[in-house]
Backbone bond lengths (Angstrom), bond angles and torsions (degrees), N, CA, C in turn:
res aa  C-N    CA-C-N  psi(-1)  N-CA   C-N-CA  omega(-1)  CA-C   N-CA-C  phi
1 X - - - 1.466 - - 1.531 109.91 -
2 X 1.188 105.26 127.96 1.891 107.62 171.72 1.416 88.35 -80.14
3 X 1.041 164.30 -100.98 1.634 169.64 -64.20 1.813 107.33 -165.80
4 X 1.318 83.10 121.39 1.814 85.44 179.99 1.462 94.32 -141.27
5 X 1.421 124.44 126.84 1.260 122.53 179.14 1.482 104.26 -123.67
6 X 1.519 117.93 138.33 1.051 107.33 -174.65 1.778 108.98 -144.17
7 X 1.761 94.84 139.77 1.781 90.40 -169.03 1.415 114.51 47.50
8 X 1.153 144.86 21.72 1.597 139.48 178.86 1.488 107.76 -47.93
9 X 1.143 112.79 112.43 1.443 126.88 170.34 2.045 120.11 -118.76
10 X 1.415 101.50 141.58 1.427 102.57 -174.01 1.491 89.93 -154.26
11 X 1.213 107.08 115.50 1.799 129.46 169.63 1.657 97.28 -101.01
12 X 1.317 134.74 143.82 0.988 165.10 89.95 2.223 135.63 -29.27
13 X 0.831 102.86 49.95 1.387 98.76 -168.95 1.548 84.45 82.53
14 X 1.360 102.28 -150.42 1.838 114.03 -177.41 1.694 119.91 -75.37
15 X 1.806 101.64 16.22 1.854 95.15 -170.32 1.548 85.51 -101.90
16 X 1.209 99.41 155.12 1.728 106.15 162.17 1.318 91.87 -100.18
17 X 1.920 126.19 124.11 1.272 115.10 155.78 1.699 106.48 -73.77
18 X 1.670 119.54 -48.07 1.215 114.77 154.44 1.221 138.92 -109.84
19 X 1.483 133.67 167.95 1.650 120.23 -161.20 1.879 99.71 -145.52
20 X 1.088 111.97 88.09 1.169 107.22 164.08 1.923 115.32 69.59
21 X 1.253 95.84 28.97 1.855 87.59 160.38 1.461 136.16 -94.10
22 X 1.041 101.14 149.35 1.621 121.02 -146.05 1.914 96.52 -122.72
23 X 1.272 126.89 101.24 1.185 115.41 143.63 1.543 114.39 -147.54
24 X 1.494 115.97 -168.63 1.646 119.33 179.67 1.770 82.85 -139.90
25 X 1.795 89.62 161.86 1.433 108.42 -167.54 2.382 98.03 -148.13
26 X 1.383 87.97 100.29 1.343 121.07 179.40 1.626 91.78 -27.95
27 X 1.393 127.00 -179.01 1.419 129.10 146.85 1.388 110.26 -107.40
28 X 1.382 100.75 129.17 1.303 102.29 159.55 2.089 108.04 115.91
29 X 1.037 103.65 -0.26 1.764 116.68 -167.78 1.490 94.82 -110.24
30 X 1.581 101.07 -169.05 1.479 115.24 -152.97 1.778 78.12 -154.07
31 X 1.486 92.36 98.67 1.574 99.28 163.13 1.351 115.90 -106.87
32 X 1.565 129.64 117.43 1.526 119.49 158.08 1.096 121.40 -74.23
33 X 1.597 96.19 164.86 1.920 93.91 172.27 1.531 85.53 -141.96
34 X 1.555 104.75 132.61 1.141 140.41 -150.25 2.109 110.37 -113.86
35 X 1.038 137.00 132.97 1.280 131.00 155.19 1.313 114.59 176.49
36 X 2.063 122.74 175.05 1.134 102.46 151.38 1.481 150.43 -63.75
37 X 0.996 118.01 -170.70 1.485 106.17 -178.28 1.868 103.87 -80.31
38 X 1.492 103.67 144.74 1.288 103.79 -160.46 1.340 117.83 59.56
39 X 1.748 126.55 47.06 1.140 137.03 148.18 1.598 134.34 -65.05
40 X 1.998 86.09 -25.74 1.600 97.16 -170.33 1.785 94.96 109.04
41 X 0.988 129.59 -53.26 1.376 111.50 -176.67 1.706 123.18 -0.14
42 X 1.318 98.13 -89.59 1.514 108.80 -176.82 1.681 95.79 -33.63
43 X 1.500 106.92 -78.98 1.506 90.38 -169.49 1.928 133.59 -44.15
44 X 0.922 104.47 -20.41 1.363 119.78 158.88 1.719 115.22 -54.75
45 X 1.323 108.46 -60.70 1.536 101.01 178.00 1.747 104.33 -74.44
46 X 1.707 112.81 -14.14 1.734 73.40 173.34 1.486 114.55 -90.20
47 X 1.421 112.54 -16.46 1.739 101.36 177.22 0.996 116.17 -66.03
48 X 1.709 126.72 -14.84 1.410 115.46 176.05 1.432 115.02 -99.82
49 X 1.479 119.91 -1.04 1.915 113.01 157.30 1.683 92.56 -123.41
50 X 1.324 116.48 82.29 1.364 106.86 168.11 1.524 161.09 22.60
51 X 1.189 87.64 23.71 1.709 101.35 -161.85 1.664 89.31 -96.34
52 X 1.395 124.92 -25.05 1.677 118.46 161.18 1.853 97.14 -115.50
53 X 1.371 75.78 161.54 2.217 101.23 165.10 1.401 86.42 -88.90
54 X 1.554 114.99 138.43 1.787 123.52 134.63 1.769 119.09 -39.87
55 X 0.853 117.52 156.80 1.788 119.28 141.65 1.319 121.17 -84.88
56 X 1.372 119.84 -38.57 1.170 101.29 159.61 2.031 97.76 -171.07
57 X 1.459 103.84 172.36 1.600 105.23 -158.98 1.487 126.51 129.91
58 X 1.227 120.66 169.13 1.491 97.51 153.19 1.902 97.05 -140.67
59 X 2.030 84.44 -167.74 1.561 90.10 -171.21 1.533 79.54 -125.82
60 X 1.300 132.11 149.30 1.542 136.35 143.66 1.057 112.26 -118.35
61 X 1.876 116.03 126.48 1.110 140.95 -167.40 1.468 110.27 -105.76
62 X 1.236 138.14 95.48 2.248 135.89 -148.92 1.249 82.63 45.11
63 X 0.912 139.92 82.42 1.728 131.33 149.50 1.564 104.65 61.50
64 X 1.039 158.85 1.14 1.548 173.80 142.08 1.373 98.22 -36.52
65 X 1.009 94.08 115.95 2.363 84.09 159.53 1.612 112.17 -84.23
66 X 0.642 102.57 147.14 1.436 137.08 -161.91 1.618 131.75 -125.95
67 X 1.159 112.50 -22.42 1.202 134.97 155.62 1.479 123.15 -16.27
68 X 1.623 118.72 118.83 1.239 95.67 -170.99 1.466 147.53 39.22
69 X 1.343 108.04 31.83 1.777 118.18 -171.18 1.934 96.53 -89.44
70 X 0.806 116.39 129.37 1.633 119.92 137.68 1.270 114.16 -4.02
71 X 1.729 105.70 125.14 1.471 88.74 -178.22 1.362 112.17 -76.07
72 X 1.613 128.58 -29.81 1.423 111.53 168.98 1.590 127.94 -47.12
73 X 1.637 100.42 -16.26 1.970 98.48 -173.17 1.508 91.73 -72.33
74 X 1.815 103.67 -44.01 1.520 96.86 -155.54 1.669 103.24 -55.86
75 X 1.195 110.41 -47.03 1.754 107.72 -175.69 1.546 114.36 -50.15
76 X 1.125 106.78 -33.77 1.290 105.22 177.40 1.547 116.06 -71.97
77 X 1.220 128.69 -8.21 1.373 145.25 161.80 1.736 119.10 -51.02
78 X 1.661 83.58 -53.41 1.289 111.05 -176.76 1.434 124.66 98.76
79 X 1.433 86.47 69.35 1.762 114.42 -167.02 1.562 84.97 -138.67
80 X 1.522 105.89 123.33 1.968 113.51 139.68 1.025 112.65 -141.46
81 X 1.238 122.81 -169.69 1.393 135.45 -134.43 1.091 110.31 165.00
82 X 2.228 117.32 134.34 0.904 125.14 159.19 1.586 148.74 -87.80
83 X 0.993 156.31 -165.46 1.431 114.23 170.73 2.026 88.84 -144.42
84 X 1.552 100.81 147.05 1.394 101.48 176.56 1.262 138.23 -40.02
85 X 1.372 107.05 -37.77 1.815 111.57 160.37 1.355 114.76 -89.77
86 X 1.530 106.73 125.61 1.620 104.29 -162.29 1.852 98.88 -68.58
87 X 1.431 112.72 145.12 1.260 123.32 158.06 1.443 132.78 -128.58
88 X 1.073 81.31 62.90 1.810 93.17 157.10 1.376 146.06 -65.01
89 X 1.129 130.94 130.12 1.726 130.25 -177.65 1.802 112.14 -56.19
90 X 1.419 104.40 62.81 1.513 88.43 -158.09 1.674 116.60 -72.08
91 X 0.810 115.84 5.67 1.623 122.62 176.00 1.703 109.09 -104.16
92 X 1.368 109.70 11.27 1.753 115.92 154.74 1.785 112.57 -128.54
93 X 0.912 90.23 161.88 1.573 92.86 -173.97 1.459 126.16 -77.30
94 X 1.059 127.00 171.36 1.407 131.23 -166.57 1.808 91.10 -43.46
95 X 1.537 95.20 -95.77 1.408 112.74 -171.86 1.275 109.85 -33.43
96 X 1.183 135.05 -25.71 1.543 124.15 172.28 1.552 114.57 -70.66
97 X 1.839 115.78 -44.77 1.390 98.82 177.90 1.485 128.82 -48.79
98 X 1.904 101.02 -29.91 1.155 110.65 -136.10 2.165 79.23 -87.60
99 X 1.086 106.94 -25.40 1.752 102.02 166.65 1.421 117.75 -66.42
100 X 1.007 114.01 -9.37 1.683 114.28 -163.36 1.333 100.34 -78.33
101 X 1.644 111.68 -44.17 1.486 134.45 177.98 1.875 107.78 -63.59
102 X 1.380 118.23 -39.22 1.289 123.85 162.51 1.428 124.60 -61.35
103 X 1.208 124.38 -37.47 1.625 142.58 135.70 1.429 125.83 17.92
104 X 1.725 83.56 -80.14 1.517 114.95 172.21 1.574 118.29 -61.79
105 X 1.389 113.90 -4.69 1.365 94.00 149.13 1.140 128.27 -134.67
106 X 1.334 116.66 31.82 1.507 144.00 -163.99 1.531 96.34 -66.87
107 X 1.173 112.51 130.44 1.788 135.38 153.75 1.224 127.68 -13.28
108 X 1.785 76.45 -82.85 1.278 105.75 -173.90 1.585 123.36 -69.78
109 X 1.639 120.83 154.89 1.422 106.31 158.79 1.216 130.91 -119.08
110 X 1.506 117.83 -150.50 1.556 100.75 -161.37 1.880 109.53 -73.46
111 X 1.305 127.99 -22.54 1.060 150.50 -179.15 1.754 107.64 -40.39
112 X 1.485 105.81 -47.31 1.260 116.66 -153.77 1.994 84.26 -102.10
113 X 1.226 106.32 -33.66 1.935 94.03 -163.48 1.666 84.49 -76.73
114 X 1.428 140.27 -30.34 1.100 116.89 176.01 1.692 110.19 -53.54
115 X 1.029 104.84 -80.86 1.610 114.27 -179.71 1.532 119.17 -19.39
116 X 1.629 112.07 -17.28 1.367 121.77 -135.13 1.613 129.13 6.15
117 X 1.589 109.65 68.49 1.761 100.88 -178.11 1.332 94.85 -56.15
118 X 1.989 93.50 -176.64 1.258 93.15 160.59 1.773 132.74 -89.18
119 X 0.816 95.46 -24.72 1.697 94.71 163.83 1.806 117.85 -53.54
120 X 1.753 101.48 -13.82 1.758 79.54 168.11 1.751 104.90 -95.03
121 X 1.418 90.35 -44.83 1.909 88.76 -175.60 2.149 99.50 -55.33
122 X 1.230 128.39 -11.97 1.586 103.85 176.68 1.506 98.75 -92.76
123 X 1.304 116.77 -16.54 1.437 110.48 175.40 1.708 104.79 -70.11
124 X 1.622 111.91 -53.65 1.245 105.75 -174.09 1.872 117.74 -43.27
125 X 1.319 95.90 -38.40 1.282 108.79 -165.36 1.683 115.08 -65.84
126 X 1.435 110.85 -28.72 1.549 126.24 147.79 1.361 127.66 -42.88
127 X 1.390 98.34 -38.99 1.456 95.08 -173.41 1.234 139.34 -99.94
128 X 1.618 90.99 -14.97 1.608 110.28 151.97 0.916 98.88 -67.05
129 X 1.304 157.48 -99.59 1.487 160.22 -140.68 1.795 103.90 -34.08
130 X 1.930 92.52 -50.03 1.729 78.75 -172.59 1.464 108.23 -70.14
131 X 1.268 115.24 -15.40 1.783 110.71 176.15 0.947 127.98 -77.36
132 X 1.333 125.18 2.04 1.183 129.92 177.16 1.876 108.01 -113.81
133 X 1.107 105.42 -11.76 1.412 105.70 163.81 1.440 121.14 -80.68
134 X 1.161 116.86 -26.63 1.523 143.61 148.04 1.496 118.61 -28.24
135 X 1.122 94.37 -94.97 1.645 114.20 161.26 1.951 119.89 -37.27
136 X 1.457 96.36 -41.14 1.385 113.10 162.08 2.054 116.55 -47.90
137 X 1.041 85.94 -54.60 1.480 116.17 -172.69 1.486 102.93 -72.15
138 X 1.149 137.91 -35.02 1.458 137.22 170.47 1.661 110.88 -82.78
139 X 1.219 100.88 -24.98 1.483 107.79 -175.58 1.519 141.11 81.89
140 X 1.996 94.43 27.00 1.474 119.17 177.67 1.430 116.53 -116.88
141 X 1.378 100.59 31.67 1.595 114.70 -167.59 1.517 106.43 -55.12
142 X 1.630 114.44 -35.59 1.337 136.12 177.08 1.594 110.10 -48.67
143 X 1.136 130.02 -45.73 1.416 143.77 -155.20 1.682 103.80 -108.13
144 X 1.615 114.22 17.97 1.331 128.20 -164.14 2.167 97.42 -68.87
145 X 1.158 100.12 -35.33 2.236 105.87 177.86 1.524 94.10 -97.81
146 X 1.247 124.63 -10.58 1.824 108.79 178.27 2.040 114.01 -63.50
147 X 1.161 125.99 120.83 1.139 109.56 131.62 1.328 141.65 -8.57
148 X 1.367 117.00 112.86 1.774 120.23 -168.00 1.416 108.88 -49.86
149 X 1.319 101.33 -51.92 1.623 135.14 173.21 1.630 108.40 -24.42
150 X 1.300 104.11 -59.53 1.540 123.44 -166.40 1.718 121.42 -86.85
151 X 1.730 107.67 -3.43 1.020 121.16 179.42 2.060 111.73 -75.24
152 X 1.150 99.98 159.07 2.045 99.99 -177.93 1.408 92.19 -85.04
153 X 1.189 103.42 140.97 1.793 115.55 178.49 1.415 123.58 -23.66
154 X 1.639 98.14 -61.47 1.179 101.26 172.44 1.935 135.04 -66.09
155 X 1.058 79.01 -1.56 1.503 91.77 178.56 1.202 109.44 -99.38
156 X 1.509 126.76 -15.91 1.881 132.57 -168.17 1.559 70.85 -98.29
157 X 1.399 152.00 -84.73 1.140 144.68 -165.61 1.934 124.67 -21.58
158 X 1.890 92.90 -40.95 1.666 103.77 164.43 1.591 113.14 -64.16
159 X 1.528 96.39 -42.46 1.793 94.25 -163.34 1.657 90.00 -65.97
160 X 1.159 142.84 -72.64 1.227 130.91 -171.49 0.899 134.68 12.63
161 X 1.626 91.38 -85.83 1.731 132.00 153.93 1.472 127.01 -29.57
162 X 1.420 113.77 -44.20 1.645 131.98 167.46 1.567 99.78 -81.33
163 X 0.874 115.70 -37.57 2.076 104.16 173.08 1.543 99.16 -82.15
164 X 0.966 154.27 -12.25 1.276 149.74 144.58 1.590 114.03 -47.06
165 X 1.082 114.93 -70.86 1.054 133.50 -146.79 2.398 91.37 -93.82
166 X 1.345 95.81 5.27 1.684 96.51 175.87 1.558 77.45 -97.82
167 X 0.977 149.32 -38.42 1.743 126.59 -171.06 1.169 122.50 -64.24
168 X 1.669 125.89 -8.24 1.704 138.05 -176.70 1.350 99.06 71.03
169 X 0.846 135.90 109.06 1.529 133.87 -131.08 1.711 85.35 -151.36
170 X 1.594 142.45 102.22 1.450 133.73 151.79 1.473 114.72 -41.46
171 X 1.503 103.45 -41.72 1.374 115.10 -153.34 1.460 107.16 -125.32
172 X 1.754 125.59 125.94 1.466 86.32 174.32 1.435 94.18 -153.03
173 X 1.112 118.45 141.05 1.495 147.79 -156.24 1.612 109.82 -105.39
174 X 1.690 105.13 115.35 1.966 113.96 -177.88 1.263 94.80 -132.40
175 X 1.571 94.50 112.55 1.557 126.94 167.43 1.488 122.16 -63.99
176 X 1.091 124.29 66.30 1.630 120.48 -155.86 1.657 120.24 53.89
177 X 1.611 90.63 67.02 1.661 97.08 175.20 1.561 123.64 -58.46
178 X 1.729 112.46 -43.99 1.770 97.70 158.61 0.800 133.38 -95.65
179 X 1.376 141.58 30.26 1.646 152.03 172.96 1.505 98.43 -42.77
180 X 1.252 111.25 134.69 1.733 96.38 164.00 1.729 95.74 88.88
181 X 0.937 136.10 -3.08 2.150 106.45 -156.93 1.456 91.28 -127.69
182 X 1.227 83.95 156.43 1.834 92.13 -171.65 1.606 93.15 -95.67
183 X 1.654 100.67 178.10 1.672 97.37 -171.23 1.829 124.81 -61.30
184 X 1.019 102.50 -23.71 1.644 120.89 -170.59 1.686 85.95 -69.59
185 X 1.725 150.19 -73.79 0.736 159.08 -86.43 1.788 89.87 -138.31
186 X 0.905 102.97 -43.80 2.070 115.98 158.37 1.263 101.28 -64.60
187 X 0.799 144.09 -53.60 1.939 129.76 -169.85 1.466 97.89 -82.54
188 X 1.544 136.44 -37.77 1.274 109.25 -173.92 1.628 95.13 -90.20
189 X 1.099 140.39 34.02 1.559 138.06 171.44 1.313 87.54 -109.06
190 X 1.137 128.43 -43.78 1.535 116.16 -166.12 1.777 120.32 -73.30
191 X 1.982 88.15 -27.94 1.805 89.10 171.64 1.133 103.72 -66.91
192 X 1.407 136.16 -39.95 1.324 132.75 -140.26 1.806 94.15 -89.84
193 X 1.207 122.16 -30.96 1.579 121.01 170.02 1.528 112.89 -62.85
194 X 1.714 129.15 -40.47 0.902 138.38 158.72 1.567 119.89 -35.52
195 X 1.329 104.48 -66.39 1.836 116.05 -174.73 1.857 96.82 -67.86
196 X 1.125 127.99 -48.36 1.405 112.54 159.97 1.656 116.04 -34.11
197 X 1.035 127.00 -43.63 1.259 115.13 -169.08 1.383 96.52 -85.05
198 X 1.075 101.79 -60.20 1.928 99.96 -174.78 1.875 108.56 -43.41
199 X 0.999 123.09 -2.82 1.543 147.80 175.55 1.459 99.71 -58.65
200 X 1.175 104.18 -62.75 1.540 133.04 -158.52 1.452 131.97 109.92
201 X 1.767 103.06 14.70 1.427 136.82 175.01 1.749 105.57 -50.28
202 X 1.251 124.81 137.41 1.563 110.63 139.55 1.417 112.22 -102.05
203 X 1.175 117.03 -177.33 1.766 111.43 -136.24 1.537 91.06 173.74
204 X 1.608 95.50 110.48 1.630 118.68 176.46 1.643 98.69 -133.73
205 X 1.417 89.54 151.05 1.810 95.97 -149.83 1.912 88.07 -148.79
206 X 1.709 111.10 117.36 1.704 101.56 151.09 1.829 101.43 -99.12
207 X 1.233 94.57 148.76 1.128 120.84 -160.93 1.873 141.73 -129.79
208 X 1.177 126.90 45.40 1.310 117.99 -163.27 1.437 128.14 -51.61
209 X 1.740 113.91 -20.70 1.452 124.48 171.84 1.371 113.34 -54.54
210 X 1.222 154.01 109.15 1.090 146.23 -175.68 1.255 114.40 -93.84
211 X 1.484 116.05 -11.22 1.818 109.17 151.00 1.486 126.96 -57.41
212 X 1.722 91.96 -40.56 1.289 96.01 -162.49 1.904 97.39 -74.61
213 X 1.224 111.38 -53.24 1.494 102.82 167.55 1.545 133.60 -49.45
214 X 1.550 105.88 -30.02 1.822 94.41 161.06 1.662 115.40 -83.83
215 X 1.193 110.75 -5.38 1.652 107.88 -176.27 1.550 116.96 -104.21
216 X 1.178 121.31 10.78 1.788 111.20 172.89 1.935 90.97 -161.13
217 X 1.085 128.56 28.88 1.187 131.08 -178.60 1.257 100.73 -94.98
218 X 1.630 126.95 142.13 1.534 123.16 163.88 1.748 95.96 -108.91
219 X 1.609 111.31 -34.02 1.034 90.88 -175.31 1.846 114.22 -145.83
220 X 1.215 135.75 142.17 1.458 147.68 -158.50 0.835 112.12 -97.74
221 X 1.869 141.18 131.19 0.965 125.34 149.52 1.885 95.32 -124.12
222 X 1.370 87.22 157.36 1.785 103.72 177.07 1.699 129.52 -108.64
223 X 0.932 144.38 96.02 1.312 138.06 -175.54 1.667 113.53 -106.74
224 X 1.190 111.56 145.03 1.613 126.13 176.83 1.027 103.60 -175.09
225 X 1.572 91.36 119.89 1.585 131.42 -172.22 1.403 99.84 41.54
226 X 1.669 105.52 63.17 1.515 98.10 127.31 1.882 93.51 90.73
227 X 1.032 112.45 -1.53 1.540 126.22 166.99 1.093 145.43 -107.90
228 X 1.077 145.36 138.51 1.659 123.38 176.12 1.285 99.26 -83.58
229 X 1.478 127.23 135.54 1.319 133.14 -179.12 1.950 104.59 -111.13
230 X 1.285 98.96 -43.71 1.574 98.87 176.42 1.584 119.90 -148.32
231 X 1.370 123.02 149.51 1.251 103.71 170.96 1.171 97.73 -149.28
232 X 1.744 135.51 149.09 1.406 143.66 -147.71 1.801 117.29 153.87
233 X 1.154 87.96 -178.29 1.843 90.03 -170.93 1.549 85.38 -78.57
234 X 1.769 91.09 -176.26 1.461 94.02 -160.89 1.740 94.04 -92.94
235 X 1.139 123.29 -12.67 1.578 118.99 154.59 1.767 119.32 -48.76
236 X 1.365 105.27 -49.73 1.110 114.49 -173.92 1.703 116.07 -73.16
237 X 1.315 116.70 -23.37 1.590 130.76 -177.73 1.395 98.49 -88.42
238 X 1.119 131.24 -37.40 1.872 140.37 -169.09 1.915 91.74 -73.06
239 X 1.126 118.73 -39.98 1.336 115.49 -168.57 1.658 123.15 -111.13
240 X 1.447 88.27 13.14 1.697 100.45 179.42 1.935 125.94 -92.56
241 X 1.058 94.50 102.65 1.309 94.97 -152.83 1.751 129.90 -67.57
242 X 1.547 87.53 3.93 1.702 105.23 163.63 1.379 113.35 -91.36
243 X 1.355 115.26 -9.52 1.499 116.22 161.97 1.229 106.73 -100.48
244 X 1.141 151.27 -46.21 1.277 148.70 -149.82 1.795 84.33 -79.66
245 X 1.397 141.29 -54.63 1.588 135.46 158.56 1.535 119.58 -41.96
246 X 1.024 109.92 -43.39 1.787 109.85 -177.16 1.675 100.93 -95.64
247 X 0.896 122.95 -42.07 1.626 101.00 -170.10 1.560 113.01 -125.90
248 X 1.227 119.95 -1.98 1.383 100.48 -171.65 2.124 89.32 -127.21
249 X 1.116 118.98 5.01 1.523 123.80 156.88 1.996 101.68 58.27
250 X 1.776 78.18 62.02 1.149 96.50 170.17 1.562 121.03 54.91
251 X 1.540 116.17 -0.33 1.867 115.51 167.80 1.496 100.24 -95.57
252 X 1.478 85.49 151.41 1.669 97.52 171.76 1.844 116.07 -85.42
253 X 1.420 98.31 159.86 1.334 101.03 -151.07 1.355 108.93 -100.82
254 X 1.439 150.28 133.82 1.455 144.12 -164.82 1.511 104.44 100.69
């Protein structure tokens, strides 16, 4: 198991946003996590890259606890993650965000990029290259001197994803990857989540599209208010009738 979550709890003053969820996450699959709004989701992905503390629980990262780490430790694990409002460097250019993310595992330190030896400029010179294979790989290789700023939504949504995925990422976490995208821009988000996995990526996804969650999902989980209510293939979540009552209001799903 890359991901073992266990009892995950997060109180707020007296609310539980979450209460005790419990799952594991295979290597190598495309797990969603599924609910209404104010399910707890979000807070879920931040206790597991640090951007919140639990109340109590843990996280195991390869069997590692993980628990409450820094989100820089967790990245350094080899966990990223996007977050629902895109944040991009939009006043640097594509290829630069997508180095910033290469960065993070840079060698060298600031000592030596002052000096500029050459071991930082051949490092630098690595890391452009790997950023642009990146960018390659999302399929905005074109927009590599554009301004982040100046990119079409759906395309600042790719770069993200490619600055994610420039940190070497085991694990990597999309906060409502098609929010915002029209249908053309949803099907090539969904190949491009696909070929991540076929990568050898694992790949956890919240999600309100329910195409996009019955169409590249191996595996479902469900939360409302702050619970896990179900978790199963996406056959098994489409026909579960404590979800189809709590979150999908009694229609069937697909």
């Amino acid at each position: 198991m890359i991901l073992e979550v266990r009892d995950l709890t997060k109180i707020f003053g007296g609310l539980k946003a979450i209460e005790e969820v419990s799952f594991k996450v295979k290597q190598g699959i495309i797990l969603s996590v599924i609910g209404p709004n104010g399910a707890g989701k979000t807070t879920l992905f931040n206790c597991l890259t640090g951007v919140l503390s639990s109340t109590r629980g843990r996280v195991l990262f390869e069997g590692a606890d993980a628990t409450n780490k820094r989100a820089h430790e967790i990245t350094a694990k080899g966990v990223a993650r996007t977050f629902q409002n895109i944040r991009v460097f939009g006043s640097m250019t594509v290829l630069e965000n997508v180095m910033i993310g290469q960065h993070l595992r840079s060698k060298e330190g600031l000592f030596t990029a002052i000096l500029g030896t050459d071991t930082f400029r051949k490092e630098e010179d690595e890391i452009r290259s790997k950023a642009l294979e990146y960018l390659e790989f999302a399929g905005i290789q074109d927009y590599a001197d554009t301004l982040a700023e100046n990119l079409p939504y759906g395309d600042q949504k790719r770069l993200e994803i490619a600055r994610a995925l420039a940190t070497e990422p085991k694990l990597l976490l999309l906060d409502e990857p098609a929010a915002g995208m029209n249908p053309q821009e949803t099907w090539e988000l969904m190949e491009l989540i696909k070929r991540i996995r076929e990568w050898g990526k694992t790949v956890i996804i919240i999600e309100h599209d329910m195409k996009v969650v019955m169409g590249i999902s191996d595996r479902i989980i469900v939360l409302d208010h702050g619970v896990k209510i179900a978790e199963g293939t996406p056959d098994e979540i489409r026909n579960n009738p404590y979800v189809i009552e709590a979150y999908l209001g009694k229609e069937e799903v697909g």
